[in-house]
Structures are given as C-alpha cells and as structure tokens.
PDB file of N, CA, C and O in Angstrom:
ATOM      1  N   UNK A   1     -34.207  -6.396  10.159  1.00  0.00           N
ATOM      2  CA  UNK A   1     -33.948  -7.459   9.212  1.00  0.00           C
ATOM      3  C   UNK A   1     -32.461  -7.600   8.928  1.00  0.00           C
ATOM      4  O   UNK A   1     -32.123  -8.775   8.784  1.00  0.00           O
ATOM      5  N   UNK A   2     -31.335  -6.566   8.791  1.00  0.00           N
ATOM      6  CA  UNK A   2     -30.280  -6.431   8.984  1.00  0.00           C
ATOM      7  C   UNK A   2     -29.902  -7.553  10.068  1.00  0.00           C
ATOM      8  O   UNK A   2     -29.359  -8.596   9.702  1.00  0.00           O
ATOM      9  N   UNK A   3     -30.185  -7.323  11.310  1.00  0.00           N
ATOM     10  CA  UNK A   3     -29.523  -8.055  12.043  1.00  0.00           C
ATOM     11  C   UNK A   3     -29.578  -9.600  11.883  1.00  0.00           C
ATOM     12  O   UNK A   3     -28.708 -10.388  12.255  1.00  0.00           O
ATOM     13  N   UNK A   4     -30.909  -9.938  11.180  1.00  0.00           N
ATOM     14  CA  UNK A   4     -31.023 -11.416  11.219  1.00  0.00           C
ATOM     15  C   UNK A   4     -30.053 -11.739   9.865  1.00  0.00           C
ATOM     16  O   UNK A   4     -29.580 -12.874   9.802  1.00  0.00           O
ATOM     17  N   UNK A   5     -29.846 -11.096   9.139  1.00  0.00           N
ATOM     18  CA  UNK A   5     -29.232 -11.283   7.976  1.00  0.00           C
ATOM     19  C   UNK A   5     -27.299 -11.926   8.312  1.00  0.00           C
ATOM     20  O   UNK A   5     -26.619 -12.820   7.808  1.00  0.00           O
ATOM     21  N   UNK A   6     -27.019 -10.751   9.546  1.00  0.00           N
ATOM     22  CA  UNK A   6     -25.800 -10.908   9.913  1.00  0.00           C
ATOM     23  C   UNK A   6     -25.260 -11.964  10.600  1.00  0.00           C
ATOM     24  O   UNK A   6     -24.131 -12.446  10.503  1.00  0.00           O
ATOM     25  N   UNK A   7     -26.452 -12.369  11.512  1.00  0.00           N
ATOM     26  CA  UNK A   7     -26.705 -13.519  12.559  1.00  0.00           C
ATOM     27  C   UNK A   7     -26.723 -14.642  11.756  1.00  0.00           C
ATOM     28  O   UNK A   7     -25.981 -15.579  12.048  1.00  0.00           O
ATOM     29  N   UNK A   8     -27.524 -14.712  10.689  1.00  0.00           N
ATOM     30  CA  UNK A   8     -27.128 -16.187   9.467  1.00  0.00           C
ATOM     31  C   UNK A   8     -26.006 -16.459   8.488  1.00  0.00           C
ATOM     32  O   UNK A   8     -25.548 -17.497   8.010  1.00  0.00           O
ATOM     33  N   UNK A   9     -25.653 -14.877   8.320  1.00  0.00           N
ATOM     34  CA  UNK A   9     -23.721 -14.895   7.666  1.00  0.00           C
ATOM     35  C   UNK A   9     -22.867 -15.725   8.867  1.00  0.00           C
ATOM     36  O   UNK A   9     -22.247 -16.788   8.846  1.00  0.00           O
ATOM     37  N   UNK A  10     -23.113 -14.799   9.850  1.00  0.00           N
ATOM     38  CA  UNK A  10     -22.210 -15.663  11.305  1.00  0.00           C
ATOM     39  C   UNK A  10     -21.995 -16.994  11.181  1.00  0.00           C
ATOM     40  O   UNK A  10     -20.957 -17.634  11.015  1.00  0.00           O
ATOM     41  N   UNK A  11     -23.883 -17.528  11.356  1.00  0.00           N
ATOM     42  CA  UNK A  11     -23.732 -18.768  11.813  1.00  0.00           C
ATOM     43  C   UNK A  11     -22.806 -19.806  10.738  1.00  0.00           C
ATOM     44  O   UNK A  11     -22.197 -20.849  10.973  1.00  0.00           O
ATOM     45  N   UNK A  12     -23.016 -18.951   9.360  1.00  0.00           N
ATOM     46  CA  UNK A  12     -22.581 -20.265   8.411  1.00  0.00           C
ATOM     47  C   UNK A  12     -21.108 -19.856   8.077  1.00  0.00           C
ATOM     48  O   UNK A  12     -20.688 -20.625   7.213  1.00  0.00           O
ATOM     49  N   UNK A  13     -20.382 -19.141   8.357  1.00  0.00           N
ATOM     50  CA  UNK A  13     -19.089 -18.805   8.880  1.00  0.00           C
ATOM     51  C   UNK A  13     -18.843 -20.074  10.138  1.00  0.00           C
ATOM     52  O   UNK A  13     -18.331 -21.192  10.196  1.00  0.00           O
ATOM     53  N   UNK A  14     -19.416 -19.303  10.881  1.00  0.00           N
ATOM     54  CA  UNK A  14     -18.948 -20.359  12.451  1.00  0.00           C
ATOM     55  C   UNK A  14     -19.016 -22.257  11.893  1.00  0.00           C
ATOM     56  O   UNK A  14     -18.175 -23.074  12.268  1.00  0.00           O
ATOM     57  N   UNK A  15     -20.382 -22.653  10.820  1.00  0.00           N
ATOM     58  CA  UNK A  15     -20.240 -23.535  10.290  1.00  0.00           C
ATOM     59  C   UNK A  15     -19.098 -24.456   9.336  1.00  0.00           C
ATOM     60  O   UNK A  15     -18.938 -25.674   9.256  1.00  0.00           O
ATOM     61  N   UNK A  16     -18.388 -23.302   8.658  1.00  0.00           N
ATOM     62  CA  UNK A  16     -17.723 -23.526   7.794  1.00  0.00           C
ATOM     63  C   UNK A  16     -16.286 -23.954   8.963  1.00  0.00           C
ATOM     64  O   UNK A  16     -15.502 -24.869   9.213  1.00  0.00           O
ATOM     65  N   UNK A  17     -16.692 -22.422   9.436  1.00  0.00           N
ATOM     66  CA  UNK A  17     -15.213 -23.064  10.419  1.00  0.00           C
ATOM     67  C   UNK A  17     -14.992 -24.463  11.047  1.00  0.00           C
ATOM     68  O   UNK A  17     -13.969 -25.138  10.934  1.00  0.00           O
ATOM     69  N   UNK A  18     -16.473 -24.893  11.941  1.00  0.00           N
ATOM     70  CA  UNK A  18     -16.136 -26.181  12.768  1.00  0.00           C
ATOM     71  C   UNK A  18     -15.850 -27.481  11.411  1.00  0.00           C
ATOM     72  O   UNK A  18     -15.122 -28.469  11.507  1.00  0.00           O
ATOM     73  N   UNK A  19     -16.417 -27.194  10.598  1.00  0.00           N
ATOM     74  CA  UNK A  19     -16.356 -28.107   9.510  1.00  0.00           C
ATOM     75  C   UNK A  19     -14.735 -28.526   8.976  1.00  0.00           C
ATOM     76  O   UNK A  19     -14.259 -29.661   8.944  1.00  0.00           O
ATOM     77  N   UNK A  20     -13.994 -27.097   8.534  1.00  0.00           N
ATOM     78  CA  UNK A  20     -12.735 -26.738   8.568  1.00  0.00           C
ATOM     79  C   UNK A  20     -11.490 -27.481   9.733  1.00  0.00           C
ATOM     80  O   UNK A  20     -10.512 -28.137   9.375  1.00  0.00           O
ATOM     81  N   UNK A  21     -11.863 -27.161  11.121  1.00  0.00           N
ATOM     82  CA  UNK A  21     -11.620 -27.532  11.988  1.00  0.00           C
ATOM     83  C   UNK A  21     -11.330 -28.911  12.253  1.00  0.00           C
ATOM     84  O   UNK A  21     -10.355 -29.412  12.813  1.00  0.00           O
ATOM     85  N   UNK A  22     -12.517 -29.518  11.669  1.00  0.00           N
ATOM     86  CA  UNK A  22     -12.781 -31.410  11.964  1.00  0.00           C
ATOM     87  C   UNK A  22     -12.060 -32.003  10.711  1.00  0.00           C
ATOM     88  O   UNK A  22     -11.515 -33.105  10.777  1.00  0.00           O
ATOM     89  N   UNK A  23     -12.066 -31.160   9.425  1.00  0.00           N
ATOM     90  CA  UNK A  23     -11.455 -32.559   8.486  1.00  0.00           C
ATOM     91  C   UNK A  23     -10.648 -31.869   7.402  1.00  0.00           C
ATOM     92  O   UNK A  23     -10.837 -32.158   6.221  1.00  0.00           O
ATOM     93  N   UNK A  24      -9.606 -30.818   7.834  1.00  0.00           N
ATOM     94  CA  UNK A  24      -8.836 -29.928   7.498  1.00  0.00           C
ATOM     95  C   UNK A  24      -7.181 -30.585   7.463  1.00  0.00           C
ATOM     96  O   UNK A  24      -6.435 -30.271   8.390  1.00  0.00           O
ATOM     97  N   UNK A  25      -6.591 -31.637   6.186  1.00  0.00           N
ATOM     98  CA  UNK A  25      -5.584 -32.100   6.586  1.00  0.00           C
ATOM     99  C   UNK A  25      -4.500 -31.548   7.329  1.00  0.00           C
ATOM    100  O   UNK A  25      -4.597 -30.340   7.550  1.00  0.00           O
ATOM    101  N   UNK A  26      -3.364 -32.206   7.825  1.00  0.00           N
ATOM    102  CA  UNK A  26      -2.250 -31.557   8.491  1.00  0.00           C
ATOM    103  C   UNK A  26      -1.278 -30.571   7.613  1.00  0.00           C
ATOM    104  O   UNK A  26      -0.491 -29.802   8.165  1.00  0.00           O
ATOM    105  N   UNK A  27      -1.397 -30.659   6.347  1.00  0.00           N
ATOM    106  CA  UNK A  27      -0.361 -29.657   5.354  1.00  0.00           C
ATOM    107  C   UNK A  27      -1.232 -29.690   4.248  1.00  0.00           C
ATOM    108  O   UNK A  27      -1.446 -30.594   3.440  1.00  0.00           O
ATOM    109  N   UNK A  28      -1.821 -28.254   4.371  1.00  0.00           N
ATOM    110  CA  UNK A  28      -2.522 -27.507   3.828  1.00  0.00           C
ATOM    111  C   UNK A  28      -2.507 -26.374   3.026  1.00  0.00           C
ATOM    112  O   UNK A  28      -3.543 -25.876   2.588  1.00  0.00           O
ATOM    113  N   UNK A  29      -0.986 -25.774   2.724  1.00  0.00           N
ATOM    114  CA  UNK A  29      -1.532 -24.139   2.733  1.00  0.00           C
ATOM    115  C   UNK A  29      -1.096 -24.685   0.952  1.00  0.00           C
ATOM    116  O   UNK A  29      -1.445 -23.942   0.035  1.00  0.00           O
ATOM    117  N   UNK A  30      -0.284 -26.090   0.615  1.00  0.00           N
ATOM    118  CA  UNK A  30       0.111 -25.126  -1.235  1.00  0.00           C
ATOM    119  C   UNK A  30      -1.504 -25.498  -1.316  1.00  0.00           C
ATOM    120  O   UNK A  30      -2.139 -24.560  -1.799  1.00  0.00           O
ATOM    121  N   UNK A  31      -2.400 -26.756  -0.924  1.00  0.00           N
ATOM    122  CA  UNK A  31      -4.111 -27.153  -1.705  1.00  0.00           C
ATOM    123  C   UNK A  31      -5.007 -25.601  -1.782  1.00  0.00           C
ATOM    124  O   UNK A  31      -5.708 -25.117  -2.671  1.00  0.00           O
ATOM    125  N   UNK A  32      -4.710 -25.231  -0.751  1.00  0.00           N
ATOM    126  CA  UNK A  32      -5.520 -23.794  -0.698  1.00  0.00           C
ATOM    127  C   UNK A  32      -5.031 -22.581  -1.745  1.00  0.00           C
ATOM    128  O   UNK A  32      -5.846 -21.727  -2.097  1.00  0.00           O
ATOM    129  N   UNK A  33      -3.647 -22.563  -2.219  1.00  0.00           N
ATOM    130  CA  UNK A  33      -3.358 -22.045  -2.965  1.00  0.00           C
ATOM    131  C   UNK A  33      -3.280 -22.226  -4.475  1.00  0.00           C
ATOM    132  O   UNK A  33      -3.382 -21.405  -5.386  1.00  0.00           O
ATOM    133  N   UNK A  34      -3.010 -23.905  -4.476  1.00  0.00           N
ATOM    134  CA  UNK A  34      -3.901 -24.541  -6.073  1.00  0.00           C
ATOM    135  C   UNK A  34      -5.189 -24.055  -6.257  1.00  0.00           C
ATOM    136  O   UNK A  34      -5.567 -24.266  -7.410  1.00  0.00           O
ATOM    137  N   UNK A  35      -5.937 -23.535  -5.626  1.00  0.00           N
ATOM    138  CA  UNK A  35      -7.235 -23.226  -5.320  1.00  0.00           C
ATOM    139  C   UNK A  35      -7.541 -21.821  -5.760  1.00  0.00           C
ATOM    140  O   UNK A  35      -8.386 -21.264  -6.462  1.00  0.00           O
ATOM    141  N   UNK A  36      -6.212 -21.401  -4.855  1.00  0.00           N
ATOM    142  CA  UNK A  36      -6.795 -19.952  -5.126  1.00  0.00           C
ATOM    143  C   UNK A  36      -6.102 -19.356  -6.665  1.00  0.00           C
ATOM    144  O   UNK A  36      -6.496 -18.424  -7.366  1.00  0.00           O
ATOM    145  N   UNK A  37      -5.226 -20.052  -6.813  1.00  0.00           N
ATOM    146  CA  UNK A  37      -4.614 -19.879  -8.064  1.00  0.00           C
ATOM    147  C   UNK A  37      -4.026 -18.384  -8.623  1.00  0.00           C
ATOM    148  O   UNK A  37      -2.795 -18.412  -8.632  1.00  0.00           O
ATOM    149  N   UNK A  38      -4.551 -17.155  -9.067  1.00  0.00           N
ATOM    150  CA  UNK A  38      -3.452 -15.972  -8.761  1.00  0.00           C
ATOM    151  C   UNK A  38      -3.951 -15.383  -7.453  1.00  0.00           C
ATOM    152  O   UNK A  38      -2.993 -14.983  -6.791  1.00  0.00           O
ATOM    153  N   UNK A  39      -4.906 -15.225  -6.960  1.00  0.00           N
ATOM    154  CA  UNK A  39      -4.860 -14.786  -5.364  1.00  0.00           C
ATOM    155  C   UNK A  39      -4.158 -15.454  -4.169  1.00  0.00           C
ATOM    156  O   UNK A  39      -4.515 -15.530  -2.994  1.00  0.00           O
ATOM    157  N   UNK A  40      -2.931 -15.972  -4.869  1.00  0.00           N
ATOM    158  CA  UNK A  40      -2.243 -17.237  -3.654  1.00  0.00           C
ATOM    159  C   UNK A  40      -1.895 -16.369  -2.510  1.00  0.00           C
ATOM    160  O   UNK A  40      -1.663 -15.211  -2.858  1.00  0.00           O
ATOM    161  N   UNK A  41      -1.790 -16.606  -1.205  1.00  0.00           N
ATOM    162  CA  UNK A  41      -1.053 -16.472  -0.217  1.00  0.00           C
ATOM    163  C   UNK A  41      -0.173 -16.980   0.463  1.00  0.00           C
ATOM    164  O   UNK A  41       0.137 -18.095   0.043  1.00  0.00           O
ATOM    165  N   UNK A  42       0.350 -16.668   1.298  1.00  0.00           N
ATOM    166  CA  UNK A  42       1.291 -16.875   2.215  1.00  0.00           C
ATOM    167  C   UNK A  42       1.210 -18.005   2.754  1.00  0.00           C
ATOM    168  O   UNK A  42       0.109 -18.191   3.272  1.00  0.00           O
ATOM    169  N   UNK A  43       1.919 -18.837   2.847  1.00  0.00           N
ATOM    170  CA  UNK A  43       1.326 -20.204   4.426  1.00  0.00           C
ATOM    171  C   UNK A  43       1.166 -19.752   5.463  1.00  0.00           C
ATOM    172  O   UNK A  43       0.481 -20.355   6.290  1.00  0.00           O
ATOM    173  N   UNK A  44       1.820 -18.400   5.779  1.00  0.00           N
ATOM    174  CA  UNK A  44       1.666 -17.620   7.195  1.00  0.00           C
ATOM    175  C   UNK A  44       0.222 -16.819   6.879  1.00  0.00           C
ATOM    176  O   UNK A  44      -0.598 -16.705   7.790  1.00  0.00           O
ATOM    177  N   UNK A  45       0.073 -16.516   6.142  1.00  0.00           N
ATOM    178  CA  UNK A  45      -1.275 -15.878   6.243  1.00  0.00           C
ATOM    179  C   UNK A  45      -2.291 -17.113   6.089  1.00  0.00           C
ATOM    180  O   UNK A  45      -2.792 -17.370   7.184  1.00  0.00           O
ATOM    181  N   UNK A  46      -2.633 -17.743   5.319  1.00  0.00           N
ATOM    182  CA  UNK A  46      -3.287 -18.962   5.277  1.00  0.00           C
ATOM    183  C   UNK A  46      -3.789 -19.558   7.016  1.00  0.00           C
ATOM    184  O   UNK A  46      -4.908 -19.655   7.521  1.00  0.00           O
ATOM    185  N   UNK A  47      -2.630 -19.816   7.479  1.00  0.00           N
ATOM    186  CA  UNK A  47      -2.534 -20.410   8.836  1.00  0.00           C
ATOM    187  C   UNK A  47      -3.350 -19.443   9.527  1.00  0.00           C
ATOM    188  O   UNK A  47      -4.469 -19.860   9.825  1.00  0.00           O
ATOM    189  N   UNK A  48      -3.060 -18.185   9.878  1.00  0.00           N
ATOM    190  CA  UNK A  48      -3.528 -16.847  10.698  1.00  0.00           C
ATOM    191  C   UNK A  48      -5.005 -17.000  10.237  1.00  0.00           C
ATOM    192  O   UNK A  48      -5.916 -16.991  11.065  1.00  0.00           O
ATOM    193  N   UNK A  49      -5.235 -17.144   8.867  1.00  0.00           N
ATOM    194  CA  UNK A  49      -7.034 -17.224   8.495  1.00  0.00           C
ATOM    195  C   UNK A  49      -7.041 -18.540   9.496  1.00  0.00           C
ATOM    196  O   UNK A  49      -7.692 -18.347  10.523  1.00  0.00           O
ATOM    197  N   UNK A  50      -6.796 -19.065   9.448  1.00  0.00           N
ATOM    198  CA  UNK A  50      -7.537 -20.453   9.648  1.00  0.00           C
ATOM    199  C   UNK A  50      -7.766 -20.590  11.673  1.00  0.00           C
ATOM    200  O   UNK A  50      -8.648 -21.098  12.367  1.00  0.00           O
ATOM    201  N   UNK A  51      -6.319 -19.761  12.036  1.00  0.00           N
ATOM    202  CA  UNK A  51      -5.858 -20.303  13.550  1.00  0.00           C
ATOM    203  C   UNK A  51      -6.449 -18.993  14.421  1.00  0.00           C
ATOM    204  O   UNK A  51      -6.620 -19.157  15.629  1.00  0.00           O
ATOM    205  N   UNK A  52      -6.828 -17.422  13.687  1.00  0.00           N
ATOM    206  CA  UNK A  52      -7.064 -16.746  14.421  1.00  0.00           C
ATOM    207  C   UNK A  52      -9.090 -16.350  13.887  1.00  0.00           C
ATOM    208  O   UNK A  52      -9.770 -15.405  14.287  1.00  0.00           O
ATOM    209  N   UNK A  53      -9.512 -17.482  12.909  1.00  0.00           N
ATOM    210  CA  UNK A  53     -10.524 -16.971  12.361  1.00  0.00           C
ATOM    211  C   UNK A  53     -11.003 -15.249  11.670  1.00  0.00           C
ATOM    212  O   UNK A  53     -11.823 -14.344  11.819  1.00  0.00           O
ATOM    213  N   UNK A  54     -10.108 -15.554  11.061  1.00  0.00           N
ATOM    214  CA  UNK A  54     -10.093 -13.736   9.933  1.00  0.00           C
ATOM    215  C   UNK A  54     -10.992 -14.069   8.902  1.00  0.00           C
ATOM    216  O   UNK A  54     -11.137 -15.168   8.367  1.00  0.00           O
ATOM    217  N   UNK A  55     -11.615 -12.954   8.663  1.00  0.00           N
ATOM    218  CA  UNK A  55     -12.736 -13.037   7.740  1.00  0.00           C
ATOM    219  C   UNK A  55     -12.044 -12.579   6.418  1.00  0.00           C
ATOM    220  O   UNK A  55     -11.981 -11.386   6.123  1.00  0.00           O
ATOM    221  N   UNK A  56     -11.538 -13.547   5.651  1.00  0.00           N
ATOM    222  CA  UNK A  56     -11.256 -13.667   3.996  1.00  0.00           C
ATOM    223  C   UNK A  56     -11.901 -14.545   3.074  1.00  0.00           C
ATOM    224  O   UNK A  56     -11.517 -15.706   2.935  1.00  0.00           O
ATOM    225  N   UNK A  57     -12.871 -14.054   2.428  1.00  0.00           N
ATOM    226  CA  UNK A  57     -13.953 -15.043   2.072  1.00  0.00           C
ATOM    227  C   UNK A  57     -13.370 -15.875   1.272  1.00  0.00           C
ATOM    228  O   UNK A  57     -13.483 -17.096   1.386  1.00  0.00           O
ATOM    229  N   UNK A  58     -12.666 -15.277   0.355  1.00  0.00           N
ATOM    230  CA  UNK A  58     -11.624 -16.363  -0.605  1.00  0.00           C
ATOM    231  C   UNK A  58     -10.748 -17.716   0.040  1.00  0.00           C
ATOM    232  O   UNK A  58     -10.558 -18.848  -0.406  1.00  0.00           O
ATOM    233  N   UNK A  59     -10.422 -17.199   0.990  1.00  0.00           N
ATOM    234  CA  UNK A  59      -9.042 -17.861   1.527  1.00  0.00           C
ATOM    235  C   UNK A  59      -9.682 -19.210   2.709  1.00  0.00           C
ATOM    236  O   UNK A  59      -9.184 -20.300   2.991  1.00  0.00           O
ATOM    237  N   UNK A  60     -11.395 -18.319   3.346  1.00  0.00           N
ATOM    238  CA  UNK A  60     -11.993 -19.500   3.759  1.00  0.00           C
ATOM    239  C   UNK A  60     -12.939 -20.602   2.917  1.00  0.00           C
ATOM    240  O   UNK A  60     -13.422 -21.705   3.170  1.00  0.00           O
ATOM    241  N   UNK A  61     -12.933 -19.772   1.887  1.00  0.00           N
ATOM    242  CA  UNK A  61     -13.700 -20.896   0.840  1.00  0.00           C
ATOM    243  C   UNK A  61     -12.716 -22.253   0.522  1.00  0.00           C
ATOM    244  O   UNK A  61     -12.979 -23.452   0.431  1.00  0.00           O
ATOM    245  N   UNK A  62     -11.579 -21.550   0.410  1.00  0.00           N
ATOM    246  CA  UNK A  62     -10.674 -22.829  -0.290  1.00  0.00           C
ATOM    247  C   UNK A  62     -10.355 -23.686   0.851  1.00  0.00           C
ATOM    248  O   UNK A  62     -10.163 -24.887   0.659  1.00  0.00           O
ATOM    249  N   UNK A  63     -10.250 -22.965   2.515  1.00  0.00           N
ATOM    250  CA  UNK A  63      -9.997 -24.135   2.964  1.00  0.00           C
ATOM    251  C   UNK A  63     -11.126 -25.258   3.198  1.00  0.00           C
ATOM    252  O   UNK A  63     -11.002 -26.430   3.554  1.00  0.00           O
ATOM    253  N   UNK A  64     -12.194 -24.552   2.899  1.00  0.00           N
ATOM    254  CA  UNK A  64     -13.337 -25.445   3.006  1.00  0.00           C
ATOM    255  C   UNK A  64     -13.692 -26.172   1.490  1.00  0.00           C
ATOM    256  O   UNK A  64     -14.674 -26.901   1.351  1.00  0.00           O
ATOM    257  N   UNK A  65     -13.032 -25.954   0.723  1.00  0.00           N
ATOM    258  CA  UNK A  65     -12.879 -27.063  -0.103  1.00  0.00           C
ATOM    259  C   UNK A  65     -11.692 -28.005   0.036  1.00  0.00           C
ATOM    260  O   UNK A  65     -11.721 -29.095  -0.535  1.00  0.00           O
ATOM    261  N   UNK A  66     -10.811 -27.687   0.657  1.00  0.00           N
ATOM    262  CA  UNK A  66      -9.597 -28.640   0.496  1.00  0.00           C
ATOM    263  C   UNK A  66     -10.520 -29.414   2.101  1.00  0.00           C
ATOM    264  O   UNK A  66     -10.957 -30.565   2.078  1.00  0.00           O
ATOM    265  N   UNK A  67     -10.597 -28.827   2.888  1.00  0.00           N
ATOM    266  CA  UNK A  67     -11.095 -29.974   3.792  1.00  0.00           C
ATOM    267  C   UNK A  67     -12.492 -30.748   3.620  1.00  0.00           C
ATOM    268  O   UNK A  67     -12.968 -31.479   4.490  1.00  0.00           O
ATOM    269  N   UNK A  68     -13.145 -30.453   2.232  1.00  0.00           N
ATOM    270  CA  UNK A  68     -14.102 -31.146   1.787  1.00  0.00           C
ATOM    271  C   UNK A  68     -13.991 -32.251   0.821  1.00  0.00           C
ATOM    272  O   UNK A  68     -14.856 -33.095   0.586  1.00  0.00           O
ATOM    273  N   UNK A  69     -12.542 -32.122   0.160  1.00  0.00           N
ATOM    274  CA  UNK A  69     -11.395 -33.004  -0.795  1.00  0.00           C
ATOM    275  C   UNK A  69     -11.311 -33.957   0.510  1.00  0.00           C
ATOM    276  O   UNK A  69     -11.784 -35.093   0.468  1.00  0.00           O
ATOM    277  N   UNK A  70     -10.691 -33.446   1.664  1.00  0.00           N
ATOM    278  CA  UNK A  70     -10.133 -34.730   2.484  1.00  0.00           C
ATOM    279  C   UNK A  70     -11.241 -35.249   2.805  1.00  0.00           C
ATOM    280  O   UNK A  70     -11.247 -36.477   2.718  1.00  0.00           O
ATOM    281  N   UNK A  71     -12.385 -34.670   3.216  1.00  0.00           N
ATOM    282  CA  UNK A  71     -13.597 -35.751   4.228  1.00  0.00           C
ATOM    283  C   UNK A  71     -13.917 -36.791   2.859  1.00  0.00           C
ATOM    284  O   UNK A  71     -14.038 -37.993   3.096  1.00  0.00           O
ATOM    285  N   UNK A  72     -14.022 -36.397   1.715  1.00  0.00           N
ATOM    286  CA  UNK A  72     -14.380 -37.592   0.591  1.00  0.00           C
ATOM    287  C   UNK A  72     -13.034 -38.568   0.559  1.00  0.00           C
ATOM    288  O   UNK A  72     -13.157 -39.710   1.002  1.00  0.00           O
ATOM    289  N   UNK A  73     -11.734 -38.123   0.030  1.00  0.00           N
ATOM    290  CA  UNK A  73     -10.734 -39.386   0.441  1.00  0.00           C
ATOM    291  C   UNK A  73     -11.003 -40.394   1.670  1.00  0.00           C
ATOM    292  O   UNK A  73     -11.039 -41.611   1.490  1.00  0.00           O
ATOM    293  N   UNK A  74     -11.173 -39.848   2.822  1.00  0.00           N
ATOM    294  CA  UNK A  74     -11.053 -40.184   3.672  1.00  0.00           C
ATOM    295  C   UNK A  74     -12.749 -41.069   4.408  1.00  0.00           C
ATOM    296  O   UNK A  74     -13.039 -41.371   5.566  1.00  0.00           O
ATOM    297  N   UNK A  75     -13.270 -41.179   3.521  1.00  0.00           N
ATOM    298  CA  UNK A  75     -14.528 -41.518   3.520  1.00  0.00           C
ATOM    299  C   UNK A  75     -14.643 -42.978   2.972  1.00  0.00           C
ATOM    300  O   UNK A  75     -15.015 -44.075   3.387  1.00  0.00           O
ATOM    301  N   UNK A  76     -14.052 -42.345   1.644  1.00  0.00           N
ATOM    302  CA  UNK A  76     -13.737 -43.377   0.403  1.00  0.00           C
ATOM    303  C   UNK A  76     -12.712 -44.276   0.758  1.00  0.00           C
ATOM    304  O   UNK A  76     -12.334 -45.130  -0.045  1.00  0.00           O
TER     305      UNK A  76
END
C-alpha cells in the first residue's frame, strides 16, 4: 500500500509540474516569494526548483499558485 501511496504523490507532483511548465509567467521568482513571505528564497534557488525539478513542497506550491494567478489573467 506504501507503494501506491508514493506512485499518487509522484503522479500529482509530475502534475503540478506540467501545469507549472505550461502557464508559469516569464519573471517569476519576487510572485513566488510574495507567496512565500518569510520562507523567501533565492531567484537562483527558485529557478533550480523549478528547472531541475527538486522536491520543496513550499517553493512548488507557490509556483503553482503564481502560475495559477497567470492561467486566470490570461484567461480573463
């Protein structure tokens, strides 16, 4: 049961990412850090989450809200 557990963390990781991927504006790292507010990071670390897929649950949440900010502008 473990394994199926890990296999559905994955998939909605791998989800978040392609999501990230498709509607993730071009200058990104201060929205992710309005976000994260005292856990801010780096733009170099920010980028490395995003470009080498590192598992920081914080740091991928926010970009998946800032690229969930753009798909509604950009909708709207």
């Amino acid at each position: 049961m473990g394994k199926l557990a890990t296999t559905h963390n994955q998939k909605m990781i791998d989800e978040k990412y392609d999501f990230i991927e498709q509607w993730l504006p071009a200058r990104y790292t201060s929205s992710v850090n309005l976000i994260l507010k005292e856990d801010a990071r780096t733009p170099e670390y920010i980028r490395q989450v995003k470009n080498e897929k590192m598992y920081d649950e914080k740091v991928i949440d926010a970009l998946y809200k800032v690229a969930l900010l753009n798909k509604l502008q950009v909708e709207t």
